[in-house]
C-alpha positions in Angstrom: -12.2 -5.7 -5.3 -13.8 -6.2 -9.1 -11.9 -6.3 -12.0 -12.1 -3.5 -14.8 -14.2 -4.8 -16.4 -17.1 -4.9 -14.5 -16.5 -1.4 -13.5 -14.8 0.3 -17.2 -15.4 -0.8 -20.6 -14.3 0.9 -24.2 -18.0 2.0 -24.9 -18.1 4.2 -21.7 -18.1 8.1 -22.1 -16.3 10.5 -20.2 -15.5 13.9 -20.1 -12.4 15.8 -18.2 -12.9 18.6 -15.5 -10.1 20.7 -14.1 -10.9 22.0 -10.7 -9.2 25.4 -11.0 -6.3 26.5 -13.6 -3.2 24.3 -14.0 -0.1 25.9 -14.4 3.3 24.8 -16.0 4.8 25.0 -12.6 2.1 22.3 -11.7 3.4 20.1 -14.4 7.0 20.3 -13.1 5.8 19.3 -9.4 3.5 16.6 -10.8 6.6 15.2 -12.8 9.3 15.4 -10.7 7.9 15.1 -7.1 4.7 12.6 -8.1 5.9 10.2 -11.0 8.5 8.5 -9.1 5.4 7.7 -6.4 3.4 6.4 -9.3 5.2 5.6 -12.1 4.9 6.5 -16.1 1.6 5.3 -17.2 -0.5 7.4 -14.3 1.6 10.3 -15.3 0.7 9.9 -19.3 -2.9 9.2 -18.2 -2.8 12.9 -16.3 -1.6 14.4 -18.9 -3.4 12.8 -21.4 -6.8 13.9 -19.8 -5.1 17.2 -19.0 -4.4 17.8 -22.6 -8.4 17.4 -23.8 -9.2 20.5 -22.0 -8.7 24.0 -23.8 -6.7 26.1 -22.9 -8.4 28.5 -20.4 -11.3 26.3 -20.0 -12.3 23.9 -17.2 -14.1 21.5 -19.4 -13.3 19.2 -22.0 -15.8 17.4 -24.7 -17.4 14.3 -24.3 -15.0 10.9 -25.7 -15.1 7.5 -25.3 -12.4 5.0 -23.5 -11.6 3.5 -26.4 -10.3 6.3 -28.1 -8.1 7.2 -24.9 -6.8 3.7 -25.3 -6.2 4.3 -28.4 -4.5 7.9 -27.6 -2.5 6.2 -25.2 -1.7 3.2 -27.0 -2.4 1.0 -23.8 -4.9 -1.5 -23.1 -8.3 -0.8 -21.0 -6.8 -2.2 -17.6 -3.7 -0.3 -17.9 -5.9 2.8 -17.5 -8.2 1.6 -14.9 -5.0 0.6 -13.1 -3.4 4.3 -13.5 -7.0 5.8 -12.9 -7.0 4.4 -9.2 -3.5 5.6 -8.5 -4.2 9.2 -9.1 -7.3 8.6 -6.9 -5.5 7.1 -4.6 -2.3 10.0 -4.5 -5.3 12.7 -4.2 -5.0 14.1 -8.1 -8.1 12.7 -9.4 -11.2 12.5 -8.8 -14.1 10.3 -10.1 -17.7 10.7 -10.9 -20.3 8.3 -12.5 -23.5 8.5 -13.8 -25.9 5.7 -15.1 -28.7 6.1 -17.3 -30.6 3.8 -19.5 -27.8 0.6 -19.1 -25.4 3.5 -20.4 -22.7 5.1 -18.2 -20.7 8.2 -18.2 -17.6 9.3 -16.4 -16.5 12.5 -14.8 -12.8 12.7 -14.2 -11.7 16.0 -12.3 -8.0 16.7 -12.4 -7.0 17.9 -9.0 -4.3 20.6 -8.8 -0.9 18.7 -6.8 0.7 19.9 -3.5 2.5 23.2 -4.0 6.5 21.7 -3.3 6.4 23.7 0.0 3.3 21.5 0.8 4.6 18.6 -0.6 8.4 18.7 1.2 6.2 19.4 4.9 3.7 16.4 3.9 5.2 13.8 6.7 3.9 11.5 4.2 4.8 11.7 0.8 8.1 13.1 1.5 9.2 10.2 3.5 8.0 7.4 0.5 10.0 9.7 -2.1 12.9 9.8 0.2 12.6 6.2 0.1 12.2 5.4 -3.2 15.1 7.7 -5.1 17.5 8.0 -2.0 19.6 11.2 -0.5 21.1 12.9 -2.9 17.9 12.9 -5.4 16.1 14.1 -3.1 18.3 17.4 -1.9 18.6 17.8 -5.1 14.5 17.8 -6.1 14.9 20.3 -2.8 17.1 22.7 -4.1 15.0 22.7 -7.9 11.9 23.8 -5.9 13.6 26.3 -3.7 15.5 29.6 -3.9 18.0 31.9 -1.7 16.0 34.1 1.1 16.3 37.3 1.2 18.6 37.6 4.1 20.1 41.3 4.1 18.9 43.0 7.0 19.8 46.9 5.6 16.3 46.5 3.3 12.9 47.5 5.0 9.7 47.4 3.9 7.9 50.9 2.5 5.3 49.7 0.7 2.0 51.8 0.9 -1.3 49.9 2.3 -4.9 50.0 0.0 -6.2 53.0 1.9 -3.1 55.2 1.2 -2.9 55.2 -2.3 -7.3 54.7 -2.9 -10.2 56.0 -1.4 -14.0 55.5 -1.7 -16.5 58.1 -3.1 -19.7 56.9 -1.2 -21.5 59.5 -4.0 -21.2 57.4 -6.6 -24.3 55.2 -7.4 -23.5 50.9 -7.3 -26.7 49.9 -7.0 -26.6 48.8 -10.5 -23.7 47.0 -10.3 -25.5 44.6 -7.5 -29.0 44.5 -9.7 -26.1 43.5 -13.1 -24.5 40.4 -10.6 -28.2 39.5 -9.2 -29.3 39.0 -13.4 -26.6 37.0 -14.9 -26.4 34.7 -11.9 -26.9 31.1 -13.1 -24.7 28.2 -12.7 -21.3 29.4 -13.5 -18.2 29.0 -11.8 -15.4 31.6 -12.3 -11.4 30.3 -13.3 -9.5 30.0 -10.5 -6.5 28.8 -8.9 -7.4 26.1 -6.4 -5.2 25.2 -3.6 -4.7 21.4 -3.2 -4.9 19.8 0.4 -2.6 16.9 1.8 -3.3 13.2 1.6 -5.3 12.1 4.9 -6.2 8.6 5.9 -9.9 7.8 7.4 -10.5 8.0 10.9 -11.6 4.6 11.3 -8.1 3.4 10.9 -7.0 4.1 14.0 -8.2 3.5 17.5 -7.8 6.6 19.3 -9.7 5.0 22.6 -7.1 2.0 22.6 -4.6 4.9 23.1 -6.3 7.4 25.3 -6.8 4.2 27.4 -2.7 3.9 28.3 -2.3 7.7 28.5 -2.9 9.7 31.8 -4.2 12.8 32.1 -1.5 13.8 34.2 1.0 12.9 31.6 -0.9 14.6 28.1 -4.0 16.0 28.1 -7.1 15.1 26.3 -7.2 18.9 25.3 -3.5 18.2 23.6 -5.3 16.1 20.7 -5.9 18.7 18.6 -7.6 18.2 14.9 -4.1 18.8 13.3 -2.5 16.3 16.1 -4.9 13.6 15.2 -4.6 13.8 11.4 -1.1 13.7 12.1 -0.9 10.9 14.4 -3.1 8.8 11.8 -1.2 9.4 9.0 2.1 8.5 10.8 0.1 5.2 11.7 -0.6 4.2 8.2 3.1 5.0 7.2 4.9 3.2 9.7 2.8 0.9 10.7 2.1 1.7 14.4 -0.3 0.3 16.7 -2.0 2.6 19.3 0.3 1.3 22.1 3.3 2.3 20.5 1.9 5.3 19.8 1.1 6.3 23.0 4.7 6.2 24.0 5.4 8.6 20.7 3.2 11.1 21.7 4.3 11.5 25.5 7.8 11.8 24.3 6.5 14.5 22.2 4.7 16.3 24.6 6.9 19.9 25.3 6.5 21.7 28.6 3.1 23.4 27.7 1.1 20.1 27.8 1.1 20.5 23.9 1.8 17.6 21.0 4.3 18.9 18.3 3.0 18.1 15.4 6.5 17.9 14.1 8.3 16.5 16.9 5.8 13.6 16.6 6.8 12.7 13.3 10.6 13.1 14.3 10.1 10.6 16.8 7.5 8.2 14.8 10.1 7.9 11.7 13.0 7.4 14.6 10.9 4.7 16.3 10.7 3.6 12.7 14.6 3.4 11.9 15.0 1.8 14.9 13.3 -1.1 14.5 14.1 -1.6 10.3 17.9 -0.8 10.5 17.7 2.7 9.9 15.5 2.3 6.2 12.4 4.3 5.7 8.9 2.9 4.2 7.8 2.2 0.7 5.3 3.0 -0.9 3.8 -0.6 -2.4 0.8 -1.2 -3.6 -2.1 -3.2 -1.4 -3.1 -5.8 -3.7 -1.4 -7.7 -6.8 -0.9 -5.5 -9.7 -3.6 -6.5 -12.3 -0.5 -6.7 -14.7 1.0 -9.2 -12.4 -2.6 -11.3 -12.4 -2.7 -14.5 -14.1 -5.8 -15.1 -16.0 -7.8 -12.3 -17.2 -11.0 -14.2 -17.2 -13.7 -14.5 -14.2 -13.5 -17.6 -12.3 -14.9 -20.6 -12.9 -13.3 -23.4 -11.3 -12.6 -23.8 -7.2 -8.8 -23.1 -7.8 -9.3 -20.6 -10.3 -11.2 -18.9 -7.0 -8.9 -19.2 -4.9 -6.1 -18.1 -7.5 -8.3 -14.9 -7.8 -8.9 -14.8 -4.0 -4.8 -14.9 -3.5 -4.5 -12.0 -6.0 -7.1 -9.4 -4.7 -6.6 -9.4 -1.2 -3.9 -7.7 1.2 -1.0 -10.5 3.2 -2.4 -9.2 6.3 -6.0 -10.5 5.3 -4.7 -13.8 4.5 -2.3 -14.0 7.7 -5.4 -13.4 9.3 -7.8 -16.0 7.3 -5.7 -18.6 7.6 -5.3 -18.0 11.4 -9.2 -18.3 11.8 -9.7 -14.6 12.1 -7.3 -14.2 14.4 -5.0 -10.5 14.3 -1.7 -12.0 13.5 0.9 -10.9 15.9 3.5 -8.3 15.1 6.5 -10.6 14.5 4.7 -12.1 11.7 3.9 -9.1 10.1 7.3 -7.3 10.2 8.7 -11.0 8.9 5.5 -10.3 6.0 7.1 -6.7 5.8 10.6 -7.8 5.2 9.2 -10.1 2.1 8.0 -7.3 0.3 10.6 -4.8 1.2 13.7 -6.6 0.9 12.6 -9.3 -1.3 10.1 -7.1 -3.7 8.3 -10.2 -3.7 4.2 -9.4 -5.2 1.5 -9.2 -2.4 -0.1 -12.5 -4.1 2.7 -14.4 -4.2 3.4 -13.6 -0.9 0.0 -14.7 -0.2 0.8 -17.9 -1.7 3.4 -18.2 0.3 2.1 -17.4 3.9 -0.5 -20.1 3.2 1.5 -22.9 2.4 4.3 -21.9 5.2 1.5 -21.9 7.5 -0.2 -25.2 6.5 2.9 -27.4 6.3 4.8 -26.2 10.0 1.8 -26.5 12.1 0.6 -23.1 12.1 4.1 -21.2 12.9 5.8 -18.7 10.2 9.1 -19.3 10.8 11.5 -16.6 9.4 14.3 -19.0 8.3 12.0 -21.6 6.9 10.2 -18.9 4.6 12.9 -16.5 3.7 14.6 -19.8 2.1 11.8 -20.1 0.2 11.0 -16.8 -0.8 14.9 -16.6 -1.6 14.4 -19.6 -4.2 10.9 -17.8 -5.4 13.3 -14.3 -5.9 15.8 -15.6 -8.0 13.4 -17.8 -10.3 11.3 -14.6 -11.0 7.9 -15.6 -9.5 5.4 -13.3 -10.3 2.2 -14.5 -10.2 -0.3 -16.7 -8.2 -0.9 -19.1 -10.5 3.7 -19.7 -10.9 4.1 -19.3 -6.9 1.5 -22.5 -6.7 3.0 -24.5 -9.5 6.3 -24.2 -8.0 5.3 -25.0 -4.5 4.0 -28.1 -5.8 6.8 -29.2 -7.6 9.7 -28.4 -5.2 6.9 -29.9 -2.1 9.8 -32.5 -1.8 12.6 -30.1 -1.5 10.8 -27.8 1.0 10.1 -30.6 3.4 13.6 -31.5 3.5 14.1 -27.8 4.1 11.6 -27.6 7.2 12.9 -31.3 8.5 16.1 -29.7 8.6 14.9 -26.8 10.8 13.4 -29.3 13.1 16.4 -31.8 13.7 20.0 -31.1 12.1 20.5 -34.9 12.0 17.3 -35.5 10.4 19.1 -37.3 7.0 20.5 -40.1 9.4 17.5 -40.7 11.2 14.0 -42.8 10.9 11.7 -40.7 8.7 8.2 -40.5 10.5 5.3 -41.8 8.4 2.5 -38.9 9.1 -0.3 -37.9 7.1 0.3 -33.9 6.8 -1.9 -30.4 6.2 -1.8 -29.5 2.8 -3.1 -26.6 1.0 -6.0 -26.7 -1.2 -4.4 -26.0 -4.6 -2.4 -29.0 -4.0 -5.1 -31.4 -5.0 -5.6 -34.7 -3.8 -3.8 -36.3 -6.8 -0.7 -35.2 -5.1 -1.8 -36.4 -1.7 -2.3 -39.6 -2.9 0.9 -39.6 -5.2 2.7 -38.9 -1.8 0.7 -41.9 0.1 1.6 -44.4 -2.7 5.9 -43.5 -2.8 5.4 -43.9 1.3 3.7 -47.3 1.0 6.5 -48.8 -1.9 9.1 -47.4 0.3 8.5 -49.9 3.4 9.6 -52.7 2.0 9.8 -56.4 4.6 13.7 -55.5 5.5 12.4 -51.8 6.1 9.5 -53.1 8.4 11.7 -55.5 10.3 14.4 -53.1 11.0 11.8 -50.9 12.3 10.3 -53.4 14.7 14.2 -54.3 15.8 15.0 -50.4 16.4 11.1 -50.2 18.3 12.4 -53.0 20.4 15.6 -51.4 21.5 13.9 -48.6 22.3 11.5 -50.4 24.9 14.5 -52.0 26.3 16.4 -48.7 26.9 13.4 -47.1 28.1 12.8 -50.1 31.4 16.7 -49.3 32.1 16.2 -46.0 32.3 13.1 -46.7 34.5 14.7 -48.4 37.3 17.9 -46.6 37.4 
């Protein structure tokens, strides 16, 4: 993914579109049901951009970024940053246009969820759930709601169109259609648009791997239903299910009328969920590093430097998967991946740095104990960044040997030490390699090497014994 610079700079124009009137009740949803999902500064940029258009109008004038830095008091990549979120969350929407090595932005504000939508999402509600708890959220439940009318002694009377009006066909309209036909030119009337749910792209899901381990005699191929696959691949991306899983989730929601409930499906999807994570729900985290979070600002030059970026801008997954030769790692490693950033809030890049260096020094395995030491160690010294999660890997190197020798062989501190030259990671350099060889080759001093040849002796002797018994 490029940085913002190559895609936003100060010079660049834009101008604000609203698609359809926003209301105060919008603000209220977009504030209390959005901002905890994306935090402060995409809620200031919204409103920000929401504020440059009139009242009653759907366009704004023409500005430049640097004044809306300037509005917002916030640097370039702050915005770029927020600007993706709202994309991303379905309340903005992004046009450019080049012309002449000049280029101009479109950003259409999208009208939110209504909280009826939102609260029936099966995807949103679960991450806000998630991030502000139980009581929060019945309580965000009971602002947006109100008592039915429940008493069963009213009924309706109200009169239909055709008993209070009716049409004189005498009168002449033919100049009304010949008025609409002249002033049509490209206008669009003000209007209340009605916002549609998040959905994730198709290609996301393998719906053959599935229909391939269900029989038709068990659900039908007529059951998966537009609404039942949106469903189904939404519930994927949330709680990370693989088709085979979820063909077990949709036969046990399957009713008696060979039909998938929609809702029963996600009933069962979040239980599978809770199940398997001790009863907690999914976060809502974000992909890649946060650019905040990044630790140079400038483009790469160097090999480590490209590697430092490469470790920032890609997902854990990617790199599990890199590192394994492009090989899909299995699904132990990723839940011990998922627990790291769940439980541990460590960044996606540092967690990147971890993965490889885990990976490179225990022959390929990611051993939960080994690296939730680690990442422990990594937690409570604040590790943010790339560039801190490789400078402290190389410094504690020593330390997290010890760790892994321990893992291997409890008694490892009494025993002979096996000289070995090991897998390191790139960004440890050959200095340090090198470093290593030389502390190995002081450390064998004559009493060393003949104690070794005594203890290689006794262990041919035992081993003849042991042959002819």
């Amino acid at each position: 993914m490029s940085q913002h610079w190559q895609d936003l700079l100060p010079v660049d124009r834009y101008r604000v579109a609203v698609n359809g009137l926003l209301s105060d009740y919008d603000r209220k949803t977009i504030t209390f049901l959005y901002q905890p999902l994306i935090g402060t500064k995409c809620l200031a940029l919204y409103m920000t951009l929401w504020a440059e258009v009139e009242e009653n109008r759907l366009w704004s004038m023409t500005n430049t970024h640097h004044s809306l830095m300037n509005f917002m008091s916030c640097g370039l990549n702050d915005i770029y940053e927020a600007r993706l979120k709202l994309e991303g969350i379905g309340l903005l929407k992004t046009y450019l246009k080049k012309e002449d090595g000049n280029r101009s932005f479109i950003y259409e504000l999208q009208p939110p969820l209504s909280p009826a939508q939102y609260f029936l999402d099966g995807m949103l509600n679960v991450y806000l759930y998630r991030k502000i708890g139980k009581a929060q959220y019945g309580r965000l439940k009971k602002f947006f709601s109100d008592e039915k009318m429940s008493d069963p002694g009213y009924q309706p009377v109200t009169k239909a169109f055709q008993d209070v009006f009716m049409s004189d066909h005498g009168s002449a309209v033919r100049a009304i259609h010949e008025l609409d036909e002249e002033e049509a030119f490209d206008q669009m009337y003000i209007d209340k648009e009605e916002q549609t749910g998040i959905q994730i792209s198709k290609g996301d899901f393998d719906f053959e791997l599935m229909y391939a381990g269900i029989h038709d005699s068990l659900v039908s191929k007529n059951a998966f239903t537009k609404k039942v696959k949106e469903a189904i691949q939404n519930l994927a991306f949330i709680y990370g299910i693989d088709p085979i899983q979820m063909k077990n989730i949709v036969i046990s929601a399957t009713n008696h009328q060979d039909e998938i409930d929609v809702e029963e499906l996600r009933i069962a999807a979040r239980d599978w969920y809770q199940f398997q994570h001790n009863d907690l729900l999914p976060m809502l985290v974000d992909r890649k590093q946060p650019k905040k979070e990044y630790s140079s600002t400038d483009e790469p030059k160097s090999k480590e430097e490209e590697l430092i970026y490469y470790l920032g801008h890609v997902a854990p997954r990617e790199v599990l998967k890199d590192v394994s030769g492009g090989v899909e790692p299995s699904k132990t490693d990723l839940q011990i991946i998922e627990e790291l950033m769940f439980s541990q809030k460590l960044m996606p890049g540092v967690i990147n740095v971890l993965i490889q260096y885990v990976m490179l020094k225990t022959d390929m395995k990611l051993t939960k104990g080994y690296i939730e030491k680690i990442a422990g160690q990594w937690v409570r010294k604040n590790i943010r960044t790339v560039k801190d999660a490789m400078d402290l890997a190389k410094k504690e190197h020593k330390q997290y040997m010890e760790w892994a020798q321990g893992k291997k062989n409890p008694q490892s501190k009494s025993s002979r030490k096996a000289i070995r030259t090991e897998k390191i990671p790139e960004w440890f350099g050959q200095q340090d390699q090198r470093k290593e060889e030389t502390t190995k080759t002081e450390r064998k001093t004559p009493a060393k090497e003949a104690s070794d040849k005594d203890l290689e002796q006794k262990k041919r002797e035992l081993e003849e014994r042991i042959k002819k018994l």
